[in-house]
VEXTOR-170789 format. One record per residue (C-alpha): y, x, z; residue number from 1; residue in one letter. Coordinates in nm, 2 decimals. Example, Ala and Ser with C-alpha at 12.3 -4.5 7.8 and 13.67 -1.06 7.14 Angstrom:
c2 -0.45; c1 1.23; c3 0.78; n 1; res A
c2 -0.11; c1 1.37; c3 0.71; n 2; res S
This chain:
c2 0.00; c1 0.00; c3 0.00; n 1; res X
c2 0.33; c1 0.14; c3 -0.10; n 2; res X
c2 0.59; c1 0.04; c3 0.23; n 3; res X
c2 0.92; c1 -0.04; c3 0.18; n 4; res X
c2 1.22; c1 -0.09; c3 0.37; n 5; res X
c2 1.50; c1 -0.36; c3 0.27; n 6; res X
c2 1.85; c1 -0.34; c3 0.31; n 7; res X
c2 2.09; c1 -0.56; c3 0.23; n 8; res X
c2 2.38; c1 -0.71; c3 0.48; n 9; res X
c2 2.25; c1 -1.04; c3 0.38; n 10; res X
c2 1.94; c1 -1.20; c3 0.53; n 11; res X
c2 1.92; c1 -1.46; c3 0.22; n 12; res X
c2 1.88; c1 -1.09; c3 -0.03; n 13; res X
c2 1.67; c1 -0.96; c3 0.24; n 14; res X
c2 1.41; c1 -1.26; c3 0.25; n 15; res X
c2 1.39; c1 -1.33; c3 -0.14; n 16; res X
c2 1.32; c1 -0.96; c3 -0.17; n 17; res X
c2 1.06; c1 -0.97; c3 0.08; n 18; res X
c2 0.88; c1 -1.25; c3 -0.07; n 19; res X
c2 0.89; c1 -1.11; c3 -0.42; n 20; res X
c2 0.74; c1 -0.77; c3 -0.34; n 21; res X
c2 0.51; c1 -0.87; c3 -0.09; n 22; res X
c2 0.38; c1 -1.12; c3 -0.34; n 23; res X
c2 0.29; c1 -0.79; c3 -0.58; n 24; res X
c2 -0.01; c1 -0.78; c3 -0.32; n 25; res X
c2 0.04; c1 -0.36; c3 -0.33; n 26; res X
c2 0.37; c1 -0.32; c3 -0.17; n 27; res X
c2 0.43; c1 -0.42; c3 0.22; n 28; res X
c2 0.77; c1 -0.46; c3 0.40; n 29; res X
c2 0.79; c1 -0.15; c3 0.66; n 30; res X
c2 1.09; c1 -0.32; c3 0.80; n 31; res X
c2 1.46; c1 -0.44; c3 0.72; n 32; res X
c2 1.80; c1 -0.33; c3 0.80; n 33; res X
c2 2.16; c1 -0.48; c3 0.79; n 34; res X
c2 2.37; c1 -0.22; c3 0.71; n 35; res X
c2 2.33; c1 0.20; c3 0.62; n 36; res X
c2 2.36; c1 0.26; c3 1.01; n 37; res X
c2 2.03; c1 0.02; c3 1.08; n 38; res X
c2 1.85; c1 0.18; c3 0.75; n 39; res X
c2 1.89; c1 0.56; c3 0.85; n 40; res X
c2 1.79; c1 0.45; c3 1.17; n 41; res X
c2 1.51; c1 0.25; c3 1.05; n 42; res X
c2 1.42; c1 0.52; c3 0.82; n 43; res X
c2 1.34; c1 0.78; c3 1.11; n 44; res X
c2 1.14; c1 0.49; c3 1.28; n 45; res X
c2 0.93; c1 0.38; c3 1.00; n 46; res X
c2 0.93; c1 0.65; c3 0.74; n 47; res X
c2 0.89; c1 0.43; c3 0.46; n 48; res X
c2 0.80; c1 0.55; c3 0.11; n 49; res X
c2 1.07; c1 0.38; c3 -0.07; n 50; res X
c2 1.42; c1 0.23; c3 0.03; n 51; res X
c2 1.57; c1 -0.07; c3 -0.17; n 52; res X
c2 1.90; c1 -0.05; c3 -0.07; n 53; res X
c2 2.26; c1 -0.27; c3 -0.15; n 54; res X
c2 2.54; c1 -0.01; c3 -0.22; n 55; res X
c2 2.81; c1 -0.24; c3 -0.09; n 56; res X
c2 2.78; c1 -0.32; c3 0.28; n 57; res X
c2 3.01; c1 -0.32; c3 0.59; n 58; res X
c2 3.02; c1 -0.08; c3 0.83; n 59; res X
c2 2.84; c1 0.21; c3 0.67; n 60; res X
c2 2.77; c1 0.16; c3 0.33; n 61; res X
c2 2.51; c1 0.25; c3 0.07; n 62; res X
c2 2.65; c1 0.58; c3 -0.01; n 63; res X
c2 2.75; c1 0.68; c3 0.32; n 64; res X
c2 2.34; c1 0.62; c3 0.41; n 65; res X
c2 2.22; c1 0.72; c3 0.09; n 66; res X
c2 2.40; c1 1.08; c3 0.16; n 67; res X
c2 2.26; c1 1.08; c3 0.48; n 68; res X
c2 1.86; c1 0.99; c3 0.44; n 69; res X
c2 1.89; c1 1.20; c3 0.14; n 70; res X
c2 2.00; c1 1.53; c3 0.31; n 71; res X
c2 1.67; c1 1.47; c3 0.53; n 72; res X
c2 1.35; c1 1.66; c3 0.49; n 73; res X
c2 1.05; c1 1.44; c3 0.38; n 74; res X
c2 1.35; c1 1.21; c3 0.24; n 75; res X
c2 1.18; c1 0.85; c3 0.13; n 76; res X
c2 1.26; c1 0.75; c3 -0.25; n 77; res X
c2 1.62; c1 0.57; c3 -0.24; n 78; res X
c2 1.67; c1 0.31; c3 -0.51; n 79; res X
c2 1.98; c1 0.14; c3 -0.52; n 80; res X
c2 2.08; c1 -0.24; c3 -0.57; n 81; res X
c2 2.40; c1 -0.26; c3 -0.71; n 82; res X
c2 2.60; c1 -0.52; c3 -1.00; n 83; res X
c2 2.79; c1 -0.38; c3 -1.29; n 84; res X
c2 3.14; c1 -0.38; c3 -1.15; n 85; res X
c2 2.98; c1 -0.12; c3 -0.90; n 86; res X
c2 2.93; c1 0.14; c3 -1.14; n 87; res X
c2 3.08; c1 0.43; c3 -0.97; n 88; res X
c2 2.93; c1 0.40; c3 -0.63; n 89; res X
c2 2.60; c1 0.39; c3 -0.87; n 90; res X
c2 2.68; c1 0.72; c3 -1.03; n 91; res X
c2 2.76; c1 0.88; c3 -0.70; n 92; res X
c2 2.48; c1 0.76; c3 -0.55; n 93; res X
c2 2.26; c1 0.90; c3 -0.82; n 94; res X
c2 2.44; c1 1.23; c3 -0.76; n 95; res X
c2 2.33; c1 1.22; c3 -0.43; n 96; res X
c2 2.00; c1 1.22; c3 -0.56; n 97; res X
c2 1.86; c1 0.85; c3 -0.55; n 98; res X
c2 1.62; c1 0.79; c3 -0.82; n 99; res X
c2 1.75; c1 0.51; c3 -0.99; n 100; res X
c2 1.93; c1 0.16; c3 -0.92; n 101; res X
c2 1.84; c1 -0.24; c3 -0.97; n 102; res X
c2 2.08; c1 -0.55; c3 -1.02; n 103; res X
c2 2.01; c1 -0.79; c3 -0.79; n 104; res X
c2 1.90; c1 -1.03; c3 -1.06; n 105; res X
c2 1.64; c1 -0.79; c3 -1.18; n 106; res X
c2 1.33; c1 -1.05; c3 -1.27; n 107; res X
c2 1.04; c1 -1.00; c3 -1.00; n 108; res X
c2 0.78; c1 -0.82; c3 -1.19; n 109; res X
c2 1.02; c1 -0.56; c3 -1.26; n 110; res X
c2 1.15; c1 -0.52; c3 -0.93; n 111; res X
c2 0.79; c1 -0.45; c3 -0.84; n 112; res X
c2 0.71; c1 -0.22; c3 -1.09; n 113; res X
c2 1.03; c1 -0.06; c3 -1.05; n 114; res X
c2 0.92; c1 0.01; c3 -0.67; n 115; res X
c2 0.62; c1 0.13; c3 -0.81; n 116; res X
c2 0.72; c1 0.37; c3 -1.08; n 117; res X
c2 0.97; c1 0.58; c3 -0.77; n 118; res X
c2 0.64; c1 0.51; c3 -0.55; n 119; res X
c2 0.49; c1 0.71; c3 -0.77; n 120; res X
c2 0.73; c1 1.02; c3 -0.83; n 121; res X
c2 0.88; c1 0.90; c3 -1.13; n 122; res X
c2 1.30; c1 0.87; c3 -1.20; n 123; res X
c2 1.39; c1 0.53; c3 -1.28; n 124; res X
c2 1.56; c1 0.58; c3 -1.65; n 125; res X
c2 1.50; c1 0.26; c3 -1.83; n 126; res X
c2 1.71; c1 0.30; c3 -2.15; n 127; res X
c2 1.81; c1 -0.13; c3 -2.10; n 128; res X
c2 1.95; c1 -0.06; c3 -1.74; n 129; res X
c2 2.04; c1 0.28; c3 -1.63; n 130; res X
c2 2.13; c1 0.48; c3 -1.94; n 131; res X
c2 2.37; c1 0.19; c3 -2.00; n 132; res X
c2 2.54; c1 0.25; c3 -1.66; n 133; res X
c2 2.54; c1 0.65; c3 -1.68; n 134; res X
c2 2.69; c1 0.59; c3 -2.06; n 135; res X
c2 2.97; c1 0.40; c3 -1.90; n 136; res X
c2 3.12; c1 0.73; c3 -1.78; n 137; res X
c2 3.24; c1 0.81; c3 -2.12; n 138; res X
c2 3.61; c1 0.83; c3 -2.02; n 139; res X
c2 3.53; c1 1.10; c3 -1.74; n 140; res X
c2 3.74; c1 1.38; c3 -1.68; n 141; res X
c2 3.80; c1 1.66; c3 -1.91; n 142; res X
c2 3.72; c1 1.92; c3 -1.62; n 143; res X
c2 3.39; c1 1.75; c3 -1.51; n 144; res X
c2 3.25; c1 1.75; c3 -1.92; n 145; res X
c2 3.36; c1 2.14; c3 -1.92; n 146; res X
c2 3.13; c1 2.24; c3 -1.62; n 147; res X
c2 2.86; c1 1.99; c3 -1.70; n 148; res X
c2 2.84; c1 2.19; c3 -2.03; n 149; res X
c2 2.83; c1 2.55; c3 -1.89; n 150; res X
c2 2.52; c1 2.44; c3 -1.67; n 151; res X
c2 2.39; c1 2.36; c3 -1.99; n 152; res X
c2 2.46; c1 2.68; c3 -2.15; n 153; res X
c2 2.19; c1 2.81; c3 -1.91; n 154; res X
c2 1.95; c1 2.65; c3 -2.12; n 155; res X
c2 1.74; c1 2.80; c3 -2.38; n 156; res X
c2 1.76; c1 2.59; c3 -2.71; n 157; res X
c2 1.40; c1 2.41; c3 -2.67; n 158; res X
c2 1.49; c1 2.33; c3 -2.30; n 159; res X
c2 1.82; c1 2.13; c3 -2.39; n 160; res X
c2 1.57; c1 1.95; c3 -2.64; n 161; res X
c2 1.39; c1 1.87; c3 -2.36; n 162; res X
c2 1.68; c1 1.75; c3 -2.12; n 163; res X
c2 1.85; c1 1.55; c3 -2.37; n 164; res X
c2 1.54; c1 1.32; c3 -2.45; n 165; res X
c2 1.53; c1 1.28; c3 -2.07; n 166; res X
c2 1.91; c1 1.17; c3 -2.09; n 167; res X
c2 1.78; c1 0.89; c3 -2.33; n 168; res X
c2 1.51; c1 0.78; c3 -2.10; n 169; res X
c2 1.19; c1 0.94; c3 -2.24; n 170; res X
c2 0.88; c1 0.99; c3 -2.13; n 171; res X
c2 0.69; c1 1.34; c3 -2.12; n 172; res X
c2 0.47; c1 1.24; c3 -2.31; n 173; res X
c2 0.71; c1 1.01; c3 -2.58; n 174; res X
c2 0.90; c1 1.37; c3 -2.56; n 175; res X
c2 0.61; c1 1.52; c3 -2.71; n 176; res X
c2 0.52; c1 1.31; c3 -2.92; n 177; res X
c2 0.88; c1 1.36; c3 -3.06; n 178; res X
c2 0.91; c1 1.72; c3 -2.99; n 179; res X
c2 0.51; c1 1.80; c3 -3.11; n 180; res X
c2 0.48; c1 1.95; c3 -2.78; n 181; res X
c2 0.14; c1 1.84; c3 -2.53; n 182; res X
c2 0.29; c1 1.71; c3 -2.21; n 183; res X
c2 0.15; c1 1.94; c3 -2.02; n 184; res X
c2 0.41; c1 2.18; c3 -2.21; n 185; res X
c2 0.70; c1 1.91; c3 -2.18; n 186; res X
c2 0.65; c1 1.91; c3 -1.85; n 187; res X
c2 0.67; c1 2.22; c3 -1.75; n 188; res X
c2 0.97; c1 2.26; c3 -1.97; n 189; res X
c2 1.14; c1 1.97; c3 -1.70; n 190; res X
c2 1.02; c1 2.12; c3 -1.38; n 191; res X
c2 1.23; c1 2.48; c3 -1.49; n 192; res X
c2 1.44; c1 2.34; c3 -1.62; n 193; res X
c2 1.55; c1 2.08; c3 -1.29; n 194; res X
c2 1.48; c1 2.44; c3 -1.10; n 195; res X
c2 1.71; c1 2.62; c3 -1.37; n 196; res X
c2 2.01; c1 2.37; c3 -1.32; n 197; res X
c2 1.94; c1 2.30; c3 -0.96; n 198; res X
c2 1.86; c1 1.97; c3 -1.02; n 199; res X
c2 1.64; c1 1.71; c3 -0.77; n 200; res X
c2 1.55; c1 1.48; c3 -1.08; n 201; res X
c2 1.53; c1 1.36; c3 -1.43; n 202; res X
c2 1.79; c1 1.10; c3 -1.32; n 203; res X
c2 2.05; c1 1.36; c3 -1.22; n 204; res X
c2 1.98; c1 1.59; c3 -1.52; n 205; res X
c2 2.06; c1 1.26; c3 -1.72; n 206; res X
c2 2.35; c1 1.27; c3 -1.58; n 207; res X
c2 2.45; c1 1.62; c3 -1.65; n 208; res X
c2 2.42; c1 1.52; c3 -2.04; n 209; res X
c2 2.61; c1 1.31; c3 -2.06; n 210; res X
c2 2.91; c1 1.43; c3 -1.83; n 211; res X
c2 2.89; c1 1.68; c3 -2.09; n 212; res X
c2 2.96; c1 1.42; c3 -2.37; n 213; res X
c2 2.61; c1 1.52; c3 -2.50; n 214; res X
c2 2.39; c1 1.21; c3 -2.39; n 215; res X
């Protein structure tokens, strides 16, 4: 069973999430929290594998919590629920080094498989949902594209191959397929390349590209 901790400030959110996952008859509900405060808390008392967690919240919000359980060791996978009008605290909270985000009126099976897919070490990229919020950054500072694209620069040419299927939400092994490359070989080329950039994830070297204007 993959336990999960809910937080959200309200208990309406809180109990249609419950139902939905624990419906997916492989996820439980380690617990729920009401604000960030409650969650780290919750977090050191539980240790659940995954936290679904609203970014706006009073008294200490989802990034303010998300920057603390992520700074922990044995950190549990942080995914974020969020609406389009939050976009930056998204971005920031993927910065941080949560591995992906949902809108609250994500339809049940995806939520679960959602829960799954970060259960199960994977960045949440989906080219319908994420890509589209990282892709809003278009207008970012000049300064920010500049030093995204000197880390890149540390790249060898197959490597920012590599990273800039990633941006677009690929698979290893859809990044072989492209690439004629076995996954075994793509994904080494992602593990030195994360270590390369000092990167935590695929979601944050997504990122990178397309601060960079590259993605």
């Amino acid at each position: 069973m993959i336990r999960v901790l809910v937080v959200d400030d309200e208990a309406l959110v809180r109990s249609g999430l419950r139902l939905i996952l624990e419906a997916a008859g492989d996820i439980a509900i380690a617990g729920e929290a009401r604000d960030g405060a409650e969650a780290v808390s919750a977090v050191r008392r539980l240790r659940p594998e995954v936290v679904l967690m609203d970014v706006r919240m009073p008294g200490m919000d989802g990034l303010t919590a998300a920057a603390r359980l992520l700074s922990e060791p044995d950190a549990p996978k942080l995914i974020m629920l969020t609406t389009f009008d939050l976009d930056e605290y998204v971005h920031e909270a993927l910065r941080l080094g949560a591995v992906g985000f949902l809108l609250k009126d994500t339809p049940p099976r995806e939520l679960a498989a959602a829960v799954r897919t970060v259960a199960g070490g994977q960045a949440m990229l989906s080219p319908s949902v994420t890509r589209r919020l990282i892709a809003s950054y278009a207008n970012r500072a000049p300064s920010r594209a500049e030093v995204a694209r000197q880390q890149l620069d540390r790249l060898t040419g197959r490597e920012e191959d590599v990273i800039r299927a990633v941006a677009r939400g690929l698979s290893n092994a859809e990044i072989g397929r492209e690439l004629h490359l076995t996954e075994a070989t793509v994904k080494a080329h992602v593990s030195r390349m994360l270590a390369k950039l000092g990167l935590a994830n695929r979601v944050q070297a997504a990122i990178l590209v397309h601060d960079a204007d590259l993605g």
